[in-house]
C-alpha positions as CSV (number, residue, x, y, z in Angstrom):
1,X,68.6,-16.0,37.2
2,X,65.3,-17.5,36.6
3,X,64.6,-21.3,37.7
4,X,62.2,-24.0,36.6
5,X,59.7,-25.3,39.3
6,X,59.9,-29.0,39.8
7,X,56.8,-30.5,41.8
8,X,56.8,-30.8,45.1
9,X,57.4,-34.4,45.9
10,X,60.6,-36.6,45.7
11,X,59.8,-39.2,43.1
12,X,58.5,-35.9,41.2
13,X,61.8,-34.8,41.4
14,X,63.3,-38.4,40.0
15,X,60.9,-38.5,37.1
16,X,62.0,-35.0,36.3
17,X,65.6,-35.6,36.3
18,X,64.8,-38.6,34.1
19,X,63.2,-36.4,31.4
20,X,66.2,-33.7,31.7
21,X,68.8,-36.5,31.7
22,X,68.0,-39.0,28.2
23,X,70.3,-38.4,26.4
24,X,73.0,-38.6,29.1
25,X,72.0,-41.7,30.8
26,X,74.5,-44.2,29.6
27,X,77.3,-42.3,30.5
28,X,78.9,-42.0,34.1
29,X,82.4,-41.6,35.3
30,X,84.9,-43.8,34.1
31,X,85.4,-46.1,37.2
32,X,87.9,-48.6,38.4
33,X,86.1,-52.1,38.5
34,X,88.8,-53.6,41.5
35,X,87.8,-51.1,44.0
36,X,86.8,-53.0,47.1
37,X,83.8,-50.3,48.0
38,X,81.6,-48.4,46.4
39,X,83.2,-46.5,43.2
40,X,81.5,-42.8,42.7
41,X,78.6,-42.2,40.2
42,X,77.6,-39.0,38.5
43,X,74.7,-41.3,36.8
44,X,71.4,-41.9,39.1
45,X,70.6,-45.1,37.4
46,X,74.3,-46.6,38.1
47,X,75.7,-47.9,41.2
48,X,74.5,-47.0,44.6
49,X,70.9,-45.2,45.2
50,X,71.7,-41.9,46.6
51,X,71.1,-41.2,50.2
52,X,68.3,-39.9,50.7
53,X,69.1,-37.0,53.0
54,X,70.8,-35.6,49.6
55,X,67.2,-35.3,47.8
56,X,67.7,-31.6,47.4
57,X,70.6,-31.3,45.6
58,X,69.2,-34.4,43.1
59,X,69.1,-32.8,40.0
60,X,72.5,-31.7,40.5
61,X,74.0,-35.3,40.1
62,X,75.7,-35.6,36.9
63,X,78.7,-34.3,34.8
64,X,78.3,-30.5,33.2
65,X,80.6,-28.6,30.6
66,X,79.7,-25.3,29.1
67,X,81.5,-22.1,29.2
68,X,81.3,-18.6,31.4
69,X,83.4,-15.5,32.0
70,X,85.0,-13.5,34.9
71,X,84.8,-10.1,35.5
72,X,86.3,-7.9,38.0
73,X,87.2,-4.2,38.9
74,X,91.4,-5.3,39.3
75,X,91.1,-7.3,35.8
76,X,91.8,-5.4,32.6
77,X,88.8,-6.7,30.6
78,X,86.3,-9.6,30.5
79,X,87.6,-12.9,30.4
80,X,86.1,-16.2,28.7
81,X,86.8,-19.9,30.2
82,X,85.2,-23.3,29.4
83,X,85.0,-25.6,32.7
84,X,83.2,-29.5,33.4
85,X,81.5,-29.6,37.0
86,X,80.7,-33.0,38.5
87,X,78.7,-33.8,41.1
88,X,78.9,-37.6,42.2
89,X,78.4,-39.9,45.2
90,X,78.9,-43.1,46.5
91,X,75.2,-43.8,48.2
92,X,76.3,-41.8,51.7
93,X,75.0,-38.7,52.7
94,X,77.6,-36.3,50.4
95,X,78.1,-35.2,47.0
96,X,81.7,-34.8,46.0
97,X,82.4,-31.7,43.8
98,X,85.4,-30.6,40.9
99,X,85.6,-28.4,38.8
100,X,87.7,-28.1,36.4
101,X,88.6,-24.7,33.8
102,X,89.9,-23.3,30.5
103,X,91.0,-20.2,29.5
104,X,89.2,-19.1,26.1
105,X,90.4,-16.8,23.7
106,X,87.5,-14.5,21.2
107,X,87.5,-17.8,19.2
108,X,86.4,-20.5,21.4
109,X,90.7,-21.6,21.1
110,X,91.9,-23.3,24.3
111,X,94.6,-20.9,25.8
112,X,95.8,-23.1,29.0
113,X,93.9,-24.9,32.1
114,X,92.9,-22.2,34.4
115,X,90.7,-22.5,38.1
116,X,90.4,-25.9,39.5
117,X,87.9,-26.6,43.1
118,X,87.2,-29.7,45.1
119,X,84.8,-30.1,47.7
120,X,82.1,-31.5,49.3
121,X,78.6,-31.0,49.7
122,X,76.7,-31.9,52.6
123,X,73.0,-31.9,53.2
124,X,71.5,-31.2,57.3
125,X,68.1,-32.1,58.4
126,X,67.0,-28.7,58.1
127,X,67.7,-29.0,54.4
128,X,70.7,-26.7,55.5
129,X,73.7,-27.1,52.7
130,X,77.2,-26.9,54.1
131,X,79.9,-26.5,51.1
132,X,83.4,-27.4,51.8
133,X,85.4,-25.9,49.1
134,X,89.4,-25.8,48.4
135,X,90.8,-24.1,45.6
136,X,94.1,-24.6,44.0
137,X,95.3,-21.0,44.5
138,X,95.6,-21.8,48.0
139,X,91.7,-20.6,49.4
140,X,89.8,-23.4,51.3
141,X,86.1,-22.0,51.8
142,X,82.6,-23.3,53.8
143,X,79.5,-22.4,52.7
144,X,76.6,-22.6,54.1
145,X,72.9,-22.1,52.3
146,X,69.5,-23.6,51.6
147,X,67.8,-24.7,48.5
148,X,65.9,-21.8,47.2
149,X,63.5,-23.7,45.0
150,X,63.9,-27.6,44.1
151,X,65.9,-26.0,41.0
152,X,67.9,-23.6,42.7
153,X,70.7,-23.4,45.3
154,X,71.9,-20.1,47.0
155,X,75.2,-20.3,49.5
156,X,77.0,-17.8,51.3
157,X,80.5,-18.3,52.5
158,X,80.7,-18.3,56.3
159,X,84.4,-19.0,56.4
160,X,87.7,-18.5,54.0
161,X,91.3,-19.6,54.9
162,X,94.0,-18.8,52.8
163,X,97.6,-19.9,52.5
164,X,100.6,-17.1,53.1
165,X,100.8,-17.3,49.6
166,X,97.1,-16.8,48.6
167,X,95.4,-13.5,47.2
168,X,93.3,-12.2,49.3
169,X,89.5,-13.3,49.4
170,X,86.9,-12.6,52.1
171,X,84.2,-13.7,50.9
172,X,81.9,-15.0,48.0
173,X,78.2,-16.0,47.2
174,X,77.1,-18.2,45.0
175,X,74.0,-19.0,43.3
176,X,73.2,-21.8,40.8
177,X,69.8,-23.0,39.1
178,X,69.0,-25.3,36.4
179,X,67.2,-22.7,33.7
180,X,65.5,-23.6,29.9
181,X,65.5,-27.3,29.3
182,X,67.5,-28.8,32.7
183,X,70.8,-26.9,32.1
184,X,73.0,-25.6,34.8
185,X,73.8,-22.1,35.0
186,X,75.1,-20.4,38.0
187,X,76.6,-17.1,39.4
188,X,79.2,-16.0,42.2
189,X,80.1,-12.8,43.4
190,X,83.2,-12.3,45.1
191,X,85.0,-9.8,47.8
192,X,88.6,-9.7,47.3
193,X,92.3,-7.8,46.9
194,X,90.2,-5.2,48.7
195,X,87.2,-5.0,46.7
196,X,83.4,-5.6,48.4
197,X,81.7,-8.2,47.2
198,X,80.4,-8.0,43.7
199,X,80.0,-10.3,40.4
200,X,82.9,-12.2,39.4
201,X,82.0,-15.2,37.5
202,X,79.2,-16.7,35.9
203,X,78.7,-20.1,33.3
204,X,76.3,-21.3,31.3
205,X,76.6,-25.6,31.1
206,X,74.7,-28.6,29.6
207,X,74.9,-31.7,31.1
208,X,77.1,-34.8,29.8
209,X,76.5,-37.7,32.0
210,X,73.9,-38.8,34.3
């Protein structure tokens, strides 16, 4: 997956997102206004200035919708879903994560929710990203992986749990890069119900706030 190349420096970085982001910059998360702390934001502009230990993952902040497809040896044929990621915070050193998905039919018709994910990402002083990722099937993961560019973020699970319930997963990989004009594309392979790790989904999303 090919990436843009931001400049080096941080308020580079800003400046960049700024250009990517105008014609989603008056939107952000609807917010309760009688919270006694600081509500999330998904906007850069709004509400607390993000921390800066979470500089690397910048360009992620924001709300993206788009659609993909899953593919695997155990599934009969190629699937098609729409999802909306967002990546917020609340000025501390985190990004909180959801995503949320759609089964599509050949049409583009909605067929019924599908895949939902919560988590948490966490930048180290090594630039070091640790994921913590829980899945409504029952999977809670950690990943752990580095910014590969200032547009590109590769993460490797070092950990999966699963419920007695749960398929089976053993691992996964995941790899996701703004590409063309600022959008957010990404890629994860998957080892699972006995197969080795191998491509599974992919999605292709523009941003809607932030």
């Amino acid at each position: 997956m090919s990436t843009e190349n931001a400049p080096g420096s941080g308020d580079a970085a800003v400046a960049a997102a700024a250009e990517r982001a105008k014609a989603t910059r008056h939107r952000n998360l609807p917010q309760f206004d009688d919270l006694p702390i600081p509500a999330d934001t998904a906007n850069l502009r709004e509400g607390p200035n993000l921390h800066d230990a979470l500089l690397p993952l910048l360009p992620l902040v924001g709300v993206w919708r788009g659609e993909g497809e899953v593919v695997y040896p155990t599934l009969e044929q190629t699937y098609k879903f729409g999802q909306q990621v967002t990546f917020a915070h609340d000025g501390r050193p985190f990004l909180s994560y959801e995503a949320r998905a759609w089964l599509l039919d050949d049409d583009g018709n909605v067929i019924r929710p599908a895949a939902r994910e919560t988590g948490w990402w966490r930048v180290q002083p090594d630039d070091t990203i640790e994921l913590l990722l829980a899945h409504a099937t029952g999977i809670v993961e950690i990943f752990y992986g580095k910014p590969r560019t200032q547009t590109s973020w590769e993460l490797t699970t070092d950990a999966v749990v699963r419920t007695a319930s749960a398929k089976e997963v053993n691992g996964a990989k995941r790899l996701y890069g703004l590409v063309n004009n600022g959008d957010l594309a990404y890629v994860e392979e998957r080892a699972m119900v006995g197969q080795q790790l191998q491509p599974h989904t992919s999605a292709y999303l523009t941003r809607v706030v932030g």
